[in-house]
C-alpha positions as CSV (number, residue, x, y, z in Angstrom):
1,X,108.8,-12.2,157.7
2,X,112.4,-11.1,158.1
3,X,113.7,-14.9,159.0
4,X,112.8,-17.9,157.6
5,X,111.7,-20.4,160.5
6,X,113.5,-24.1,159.3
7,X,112.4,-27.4,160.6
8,X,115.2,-30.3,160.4
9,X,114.4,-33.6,159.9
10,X,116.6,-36.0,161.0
11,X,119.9,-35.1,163.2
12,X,122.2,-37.8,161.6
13,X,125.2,-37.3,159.6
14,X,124.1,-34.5,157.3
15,X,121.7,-33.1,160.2
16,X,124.1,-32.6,162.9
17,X,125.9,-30.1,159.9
18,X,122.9,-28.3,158.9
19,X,121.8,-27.7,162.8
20,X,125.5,-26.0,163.7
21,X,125.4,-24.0,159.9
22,X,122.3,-22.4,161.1
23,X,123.2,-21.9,164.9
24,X,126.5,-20.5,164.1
25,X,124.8,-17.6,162.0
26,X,126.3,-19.3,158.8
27,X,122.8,-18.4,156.7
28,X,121.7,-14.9,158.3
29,X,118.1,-15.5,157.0
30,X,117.0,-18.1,158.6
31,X,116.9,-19.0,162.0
32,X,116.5,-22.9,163.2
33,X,112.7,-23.1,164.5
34,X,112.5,-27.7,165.5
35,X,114.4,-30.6,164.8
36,X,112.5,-34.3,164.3
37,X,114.5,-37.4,164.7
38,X,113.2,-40.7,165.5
39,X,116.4,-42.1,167.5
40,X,115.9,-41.2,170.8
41,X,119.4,-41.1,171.7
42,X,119.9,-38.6,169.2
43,X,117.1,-36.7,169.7
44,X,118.9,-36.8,173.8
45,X,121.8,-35.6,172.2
46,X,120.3,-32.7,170.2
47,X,118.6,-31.7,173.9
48,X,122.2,-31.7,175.7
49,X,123.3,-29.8,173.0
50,X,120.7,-27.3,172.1
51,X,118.2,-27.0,175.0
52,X,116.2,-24.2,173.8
53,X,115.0,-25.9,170.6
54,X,111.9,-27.8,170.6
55,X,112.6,-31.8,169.3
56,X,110.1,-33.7,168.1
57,X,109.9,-37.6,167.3
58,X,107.3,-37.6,165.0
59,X,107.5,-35.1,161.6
60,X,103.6,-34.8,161.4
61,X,103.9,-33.2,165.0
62,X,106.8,-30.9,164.0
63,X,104.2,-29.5,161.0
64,X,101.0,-29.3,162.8
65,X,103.2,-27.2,165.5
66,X,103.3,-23.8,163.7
67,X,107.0,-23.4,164.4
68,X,107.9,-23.8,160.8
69,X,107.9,-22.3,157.9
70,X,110.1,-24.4,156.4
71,X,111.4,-28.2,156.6
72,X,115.0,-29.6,155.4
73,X,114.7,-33.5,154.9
74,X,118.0,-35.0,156.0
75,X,116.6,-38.7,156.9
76,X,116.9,-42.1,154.7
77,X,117.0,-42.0,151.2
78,X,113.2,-43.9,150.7
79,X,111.6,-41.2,153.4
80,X,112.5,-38.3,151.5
81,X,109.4,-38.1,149.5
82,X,106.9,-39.0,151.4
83,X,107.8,-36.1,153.8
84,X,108.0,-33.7,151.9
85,X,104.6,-34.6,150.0
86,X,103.6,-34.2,153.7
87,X,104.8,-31.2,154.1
88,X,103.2,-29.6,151.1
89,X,100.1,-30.6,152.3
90,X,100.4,-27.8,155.6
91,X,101.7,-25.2,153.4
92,X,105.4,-25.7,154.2
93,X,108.3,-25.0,152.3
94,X,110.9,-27.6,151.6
95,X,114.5,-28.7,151.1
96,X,115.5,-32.1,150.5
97,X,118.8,-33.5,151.1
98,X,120.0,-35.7,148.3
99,X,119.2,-37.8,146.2
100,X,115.6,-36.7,146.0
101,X,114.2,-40.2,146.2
102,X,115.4,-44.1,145.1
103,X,113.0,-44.1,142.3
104,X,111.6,-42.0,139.5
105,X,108.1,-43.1,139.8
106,X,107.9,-41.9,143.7
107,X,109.9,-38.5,142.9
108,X,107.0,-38.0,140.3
109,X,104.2,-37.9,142.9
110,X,106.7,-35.7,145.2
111,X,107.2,-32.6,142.1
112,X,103.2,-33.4,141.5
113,X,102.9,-32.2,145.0
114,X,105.5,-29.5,145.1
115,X,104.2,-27.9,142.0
116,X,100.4,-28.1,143.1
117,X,101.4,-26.5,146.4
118,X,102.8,-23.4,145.6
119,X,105.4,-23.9,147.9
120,X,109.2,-22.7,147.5
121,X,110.8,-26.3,146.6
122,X,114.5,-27.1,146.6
123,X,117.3,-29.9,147.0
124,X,120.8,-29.6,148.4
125,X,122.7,-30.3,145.5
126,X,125.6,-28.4,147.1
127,X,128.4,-28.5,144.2
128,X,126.5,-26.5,141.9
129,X,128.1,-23.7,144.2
130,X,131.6,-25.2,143.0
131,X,133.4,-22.2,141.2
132,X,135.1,-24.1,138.7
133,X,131.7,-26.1,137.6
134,X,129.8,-23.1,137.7
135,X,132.8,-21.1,135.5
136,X,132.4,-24.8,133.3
137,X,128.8,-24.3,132.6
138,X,129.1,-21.0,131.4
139,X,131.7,-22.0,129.1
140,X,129.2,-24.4,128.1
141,X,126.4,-21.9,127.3
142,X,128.1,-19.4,126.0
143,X,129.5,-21.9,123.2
144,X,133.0,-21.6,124.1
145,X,134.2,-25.1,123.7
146,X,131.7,-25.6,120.5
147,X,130.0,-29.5,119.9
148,X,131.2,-31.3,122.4
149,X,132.5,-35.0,121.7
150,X,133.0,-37.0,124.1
151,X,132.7,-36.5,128.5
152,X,134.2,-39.2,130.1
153,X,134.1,-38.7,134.5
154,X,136.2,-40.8,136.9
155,X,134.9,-40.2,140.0
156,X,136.6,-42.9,142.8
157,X,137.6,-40.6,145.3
158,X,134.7,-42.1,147.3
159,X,136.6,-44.7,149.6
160,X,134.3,-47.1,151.7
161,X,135.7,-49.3,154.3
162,X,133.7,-52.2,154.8
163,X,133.4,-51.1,159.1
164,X,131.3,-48.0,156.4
165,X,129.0,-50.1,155.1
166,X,128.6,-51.9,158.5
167,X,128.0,-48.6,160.5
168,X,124.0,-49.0,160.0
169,X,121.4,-51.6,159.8
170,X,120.2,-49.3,156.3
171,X,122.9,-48.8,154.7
172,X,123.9,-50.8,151.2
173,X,120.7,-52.2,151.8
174,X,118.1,-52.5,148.7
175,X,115.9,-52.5,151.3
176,X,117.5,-49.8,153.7
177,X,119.4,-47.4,150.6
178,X,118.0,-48.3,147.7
179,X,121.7,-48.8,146.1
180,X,125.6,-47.9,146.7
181,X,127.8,-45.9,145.0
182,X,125.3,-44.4,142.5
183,X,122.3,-43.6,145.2
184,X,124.5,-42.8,148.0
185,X,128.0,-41.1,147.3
186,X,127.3,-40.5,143.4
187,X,123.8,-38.1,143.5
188,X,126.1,-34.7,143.0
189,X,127.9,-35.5,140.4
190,X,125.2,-37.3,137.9
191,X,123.7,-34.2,138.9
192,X,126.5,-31.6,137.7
193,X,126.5,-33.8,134.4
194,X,123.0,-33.2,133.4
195,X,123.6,-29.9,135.1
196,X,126.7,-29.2,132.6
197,X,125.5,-31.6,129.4
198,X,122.3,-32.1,129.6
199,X,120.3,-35.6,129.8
200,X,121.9,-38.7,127.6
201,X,119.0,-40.2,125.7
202,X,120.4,-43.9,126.2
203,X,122.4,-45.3,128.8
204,X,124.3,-48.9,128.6
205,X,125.9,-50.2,131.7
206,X,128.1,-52.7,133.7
207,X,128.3,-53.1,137.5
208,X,130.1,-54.7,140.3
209,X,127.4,-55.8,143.3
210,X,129.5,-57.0,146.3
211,X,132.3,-56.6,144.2
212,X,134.5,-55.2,147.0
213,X,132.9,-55.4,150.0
214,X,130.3,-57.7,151.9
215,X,127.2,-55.8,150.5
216,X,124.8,-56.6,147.8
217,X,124.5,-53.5,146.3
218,X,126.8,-51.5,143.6
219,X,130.1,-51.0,144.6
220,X,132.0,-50.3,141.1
221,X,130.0,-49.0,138.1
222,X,131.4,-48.3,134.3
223,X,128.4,-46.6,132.2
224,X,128.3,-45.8,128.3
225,X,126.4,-42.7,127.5
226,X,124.5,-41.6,124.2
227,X,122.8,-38.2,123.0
228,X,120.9,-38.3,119.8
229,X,123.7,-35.0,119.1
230,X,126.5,-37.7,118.5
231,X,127.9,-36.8,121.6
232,X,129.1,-40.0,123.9
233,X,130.3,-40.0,127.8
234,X,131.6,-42.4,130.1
235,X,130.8,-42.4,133.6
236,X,133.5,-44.6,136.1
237,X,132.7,-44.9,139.9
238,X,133.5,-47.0,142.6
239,X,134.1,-47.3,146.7
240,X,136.5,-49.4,146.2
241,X,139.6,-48.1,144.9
242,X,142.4,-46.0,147.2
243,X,143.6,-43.6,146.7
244,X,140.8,-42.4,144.4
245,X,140.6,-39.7,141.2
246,X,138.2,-37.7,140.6
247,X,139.0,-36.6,136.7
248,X,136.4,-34.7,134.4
249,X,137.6,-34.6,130.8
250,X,135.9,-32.7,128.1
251,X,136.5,-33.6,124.0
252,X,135.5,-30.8,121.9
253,X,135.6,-29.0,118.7
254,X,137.5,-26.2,120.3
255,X,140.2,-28.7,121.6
256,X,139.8,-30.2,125.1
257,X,138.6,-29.2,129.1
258,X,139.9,-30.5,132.1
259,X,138.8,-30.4,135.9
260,X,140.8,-32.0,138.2
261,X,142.2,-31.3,141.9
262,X,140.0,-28.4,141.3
263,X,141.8,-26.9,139.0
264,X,140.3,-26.1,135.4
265,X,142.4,-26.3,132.1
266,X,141.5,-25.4,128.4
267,X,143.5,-26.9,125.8
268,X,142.1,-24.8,123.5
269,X,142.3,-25.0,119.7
270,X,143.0,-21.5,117.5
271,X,140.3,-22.9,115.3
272,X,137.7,-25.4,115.3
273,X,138.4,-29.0,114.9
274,X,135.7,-29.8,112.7
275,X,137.0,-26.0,110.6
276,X,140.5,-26.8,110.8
277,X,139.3,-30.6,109.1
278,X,137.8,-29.4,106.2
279,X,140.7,-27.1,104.8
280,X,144.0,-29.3,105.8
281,X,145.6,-30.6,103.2
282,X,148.5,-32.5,105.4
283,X,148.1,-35.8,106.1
284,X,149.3,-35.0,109.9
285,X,148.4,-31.9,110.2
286,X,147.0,-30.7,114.2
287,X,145.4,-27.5,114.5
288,X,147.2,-25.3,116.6
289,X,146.2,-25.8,120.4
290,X,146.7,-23.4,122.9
291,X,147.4,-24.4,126.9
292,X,145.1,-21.3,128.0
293,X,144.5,-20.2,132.2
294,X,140.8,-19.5,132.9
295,X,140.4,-17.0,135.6
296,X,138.4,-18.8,138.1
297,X,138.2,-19.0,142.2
298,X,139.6,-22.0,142.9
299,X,137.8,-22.5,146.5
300,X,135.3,-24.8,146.9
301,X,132.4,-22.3,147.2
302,X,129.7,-22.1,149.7
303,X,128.7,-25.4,149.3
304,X,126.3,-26.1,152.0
305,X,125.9,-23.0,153.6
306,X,125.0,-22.0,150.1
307,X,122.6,-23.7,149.0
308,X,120.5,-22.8,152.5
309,X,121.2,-18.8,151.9
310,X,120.1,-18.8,148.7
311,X,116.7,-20.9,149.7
312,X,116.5,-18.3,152.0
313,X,116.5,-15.9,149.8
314,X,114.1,-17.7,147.6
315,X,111.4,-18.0,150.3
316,X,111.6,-14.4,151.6
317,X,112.1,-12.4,148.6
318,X,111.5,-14.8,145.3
319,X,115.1,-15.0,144.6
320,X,115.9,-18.0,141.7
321,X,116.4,-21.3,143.0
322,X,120.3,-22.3,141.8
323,X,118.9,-26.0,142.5
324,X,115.3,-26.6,142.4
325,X,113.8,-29.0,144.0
326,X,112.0,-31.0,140.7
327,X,115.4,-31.1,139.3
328,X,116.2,-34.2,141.6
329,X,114.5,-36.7,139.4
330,X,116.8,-35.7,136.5
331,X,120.3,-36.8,138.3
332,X,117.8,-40.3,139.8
333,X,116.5,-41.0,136.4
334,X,120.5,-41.5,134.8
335,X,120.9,-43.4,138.1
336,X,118.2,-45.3,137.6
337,X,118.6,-45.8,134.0
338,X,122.7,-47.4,135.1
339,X,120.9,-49.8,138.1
340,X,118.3,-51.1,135.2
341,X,120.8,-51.6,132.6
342,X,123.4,-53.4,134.6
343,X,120.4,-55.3,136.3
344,X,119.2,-56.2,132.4
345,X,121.9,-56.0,130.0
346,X,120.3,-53.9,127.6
347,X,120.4,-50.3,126.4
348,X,118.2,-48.1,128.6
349,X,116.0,-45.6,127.1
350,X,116.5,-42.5,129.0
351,X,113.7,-40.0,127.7
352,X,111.0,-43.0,127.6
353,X,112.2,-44.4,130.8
354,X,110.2,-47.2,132.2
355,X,109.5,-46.1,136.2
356,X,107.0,-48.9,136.5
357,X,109.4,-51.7,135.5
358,X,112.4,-50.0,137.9
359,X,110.3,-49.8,140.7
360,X,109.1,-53.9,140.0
361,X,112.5,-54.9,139.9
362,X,113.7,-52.9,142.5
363,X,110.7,-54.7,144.9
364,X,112.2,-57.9,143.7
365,X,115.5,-57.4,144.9
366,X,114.5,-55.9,148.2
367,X,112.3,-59.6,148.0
368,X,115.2,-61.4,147.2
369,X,117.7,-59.4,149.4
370,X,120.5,-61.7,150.7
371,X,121.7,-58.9,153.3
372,X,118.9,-59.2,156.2
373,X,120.4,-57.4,158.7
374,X,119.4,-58.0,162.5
375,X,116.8,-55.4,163.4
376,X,116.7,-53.8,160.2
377,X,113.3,-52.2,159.0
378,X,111.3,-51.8,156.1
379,X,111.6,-48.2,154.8
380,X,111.1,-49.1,151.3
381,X,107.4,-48.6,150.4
382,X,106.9,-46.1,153.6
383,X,104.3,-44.0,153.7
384,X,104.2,-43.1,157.2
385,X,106.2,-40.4,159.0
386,X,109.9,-40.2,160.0
C-alpha cells in the first residue's frame, strides 16, 4: 500500500478543512478515498465541489464499500464513539476528531474496541505539534525545571458570540454537545496539561452555566488541581471574556516557565530553590535568577496537517503515534472530573473516578434540559450511524 485510502465523516466545520488538507497534497501519504455526511445540503455541496469522490449518507455504507482503509470522525461530539467502535468492527483504521467522546464510561468501550482490533488508533489533538509545547515537555522530562510547584493556565482567548452558540440546533446543548467551554473549545489544552504534567489526582471546581450567554451549559470555569507530589494547578477558562489571554505559567524549583503569545521564557534559578533554601542564612535572601532565551521555532507547527502525516505514517510503516487514539479519555476524564465537581461541590477523585455516576447525572440534565431547541435531536445515547 503506498497511500493510505481515508474515509471522512462528516463535512462540517472541521471536515470541510481536512477534505481541502488532503486534496491539496498537504499529507503525501494519503489520498482522500469517501466522505459521509448526513446533511444533504452538505453532502450537495461536497458533490459541486469534488465530483469525483464518492459521498455517502450513511457511515455503515461508506465501510462495507471497500474504499477505505481508514476513517477520520469529524461529526458531533456523542457520535464519535460509536463510529469508530463501528469501524473497528470492518478492520478499519481510525482518527477521531476531538474530544474523543462526552463521557469516560463510553470512551472505555471505544479503547476496548480499538485495542481488541488491532487497528492503528489515533485522535487529532493537533497542538501537540506546537514547537514551544513540545520544546516544554522536554524540558519537563529531561528534569530541567526540577519539582514543579504550582501550574496555573488562563486560557480565555476562546470568544463566543451568542449568534455562536445559536448557529446549531446541537450546540451548548447537554443534549446536543455534552457541555461548553470545557467539551467543546477546551479538549487541547486539558490535553497538553496531562500531556506536559501528568494527571491531577483530585480536582475541585466552580462554574458559570449561562453565565454569559443564553445557554445552559459552562460558559466560565475556575478549577483547583491536586497531585499526591504536592504539586497544585489552576485551570481558568471562559467564552466570555474579550479580548482573551491565553497564559501558561510554570512555578518551580529551578525558578519559573512562561508561555505566552507563543513565546517561551525561563526565569531560571542558578541553583535550586529548595538547595538555595537550606543553606541561606539572610532573612531576604533570593537565589540568583537568570532571564535565559530557549532556542525554539516559534511557528505554530504542523498542526493539522500533522497530525494526519504522521497517522499516515503510522498506518503504512508502524511509525509512533505522537497522539494515540486511547489517550483521549485522559484530557475527558479532568473534564469530566471539573463538570462533576461544579455539578456537586465536592472534591473529585481523579484516579477512582466515578463514570457511572457522571454518565447518571449527565442523563439527568439532558432530562432536565431547559434549552429544547426546535428540531433538535437526540444524539446523546446514539448507537446508530452518522
Amino acid at each position: 500500500m503506498n497511500k493510505l485510502r481515508m474515509g471522512i465523516i462528516g463535512y462540517g466545520n472541521m471536515g470541510t478543512g481536512h477534505v481541502r488538507s488532503l486534496m491539496e497534497g498537504k499529507v503525501p501519504r494519503m489520498e482522500l478515498a469517501a466522505v459521509c455526511d448526513a446533511a444533504a445540503a452538505r453532502r450537495d455541496a461536497l458533490k459541486e465541489a469534488y465530483p469525483q469522490i464518492p459521498v455517502f449518507e450513511d457511515a455503515e455504507e461508506m465501510y462495507q464499500s471497500g474504499l477505505c482503509d481508514a476513517v477520520l470522525i469529524a461529526g458531533p461530539h456523542y457520535f464519535h464513539p460509536p463510529l469508530a467502535i463501528s469501524a473497528f468492527s470492518h478492520g478499519l483504521h481510525v482518527l477521531t476528531e476531538k474530544p474523543a467522546g462526552v463521557y469516560t464510561k463510553q470512551v472505555k468501550e471505544m479503547n476496548e474496541a480499538a485495542a481488541a482490533s488491532g487497528r492503528v488508533f489515533g485522535i487529532m489533538y493537533n497542538q501537540r505539534t506546537t514547537p514551544v509545547y513540545q520544546k516544554l515537555r522536554s524540558m519537563i522530562q529531561r528534569g530541567d525545571l526540577g519539582h514543579i510547584k504550582r501550574i496555573t493556565w488562563i486560557v480565555t482567548s476562546w470568544y463566543r458570540s451568542q449568534a455562536y452558540h445559536d448557529s446549531n440546533t446541537w450546540r451548548s446543548t447537554w443534549e446536543g454537545e455534552g457541555g461548553g467551554a470545557l467539551i467543546n473549545q477546551n479538549p487541547h489544552q486539558l490535553d497538553l496539561w496531562q500531556w506536559l504534567f501528568g494527571m491531577p489526582d483530585r480536582i475541585y471546581a466552580r462554574a458559570g452555566f449561562g453565565k454569559y450567554y443564553d445557554i445552559e451549559v459552562e460558559d466560565d470555569v475556575m478549577a483547583y488541581f491536586e497531585y499526591d507530589n504536592k504539586t497544585t494547578g489552576g485551570y481558568i477558562t471562559s467564552t466570555g471574556e474579550a479580548p482573551g489571554t491565553n497564559r501558561l505559567e510554570i512555578a518551580c524549583d529551578m525558578g519559573k516557565v512562561v508561555i505566552e503569545d507563543n513565546r517561551l521564557r525561563f526565569l531560571r534559578n542558578v541553583i535550586s530553590e529548595r538547595e538555595f533554601n537550606k543553606t541561606n542564612r539572610e532573612p531576604f535572601g533570593m537565589p540568583e535568577c537568570w532571564d535565559c532565551s530557549i532556542p525554539v521555532d516559534f511557528s505554530a507547527g504542523p498542526q493539522h496537517a500533522g497530525i494526519l502525516n504522521n497517522f499516515a505514517d503510522a498506518v503504512l510503516d508502524g511509525r509512533e503515534l505522537l497522539a494515540r487514539g486511547e489517550d483521549g479519555i485522559l484530557g475527558l476524564t479532568i473534564s469530566n472530573a471539573i463538570h462533576l465537581s461544579a455539578w456537586t461541590g465536592e472534591m473529585v477523585d481523579v484516579k477512582n473516578f466515578p463514570d457511572d455516576r457522571f454518565y447518571q447525572l449527565l442523563q439527568e440534565k439532558i432530562r432536565h434540559s431547559t434549552v429544547k431547541k426546535k428540531g433538535s435531536q437526540t444524539v446523546a445515547d446514539t448507537k446508530g450511524t452518522y
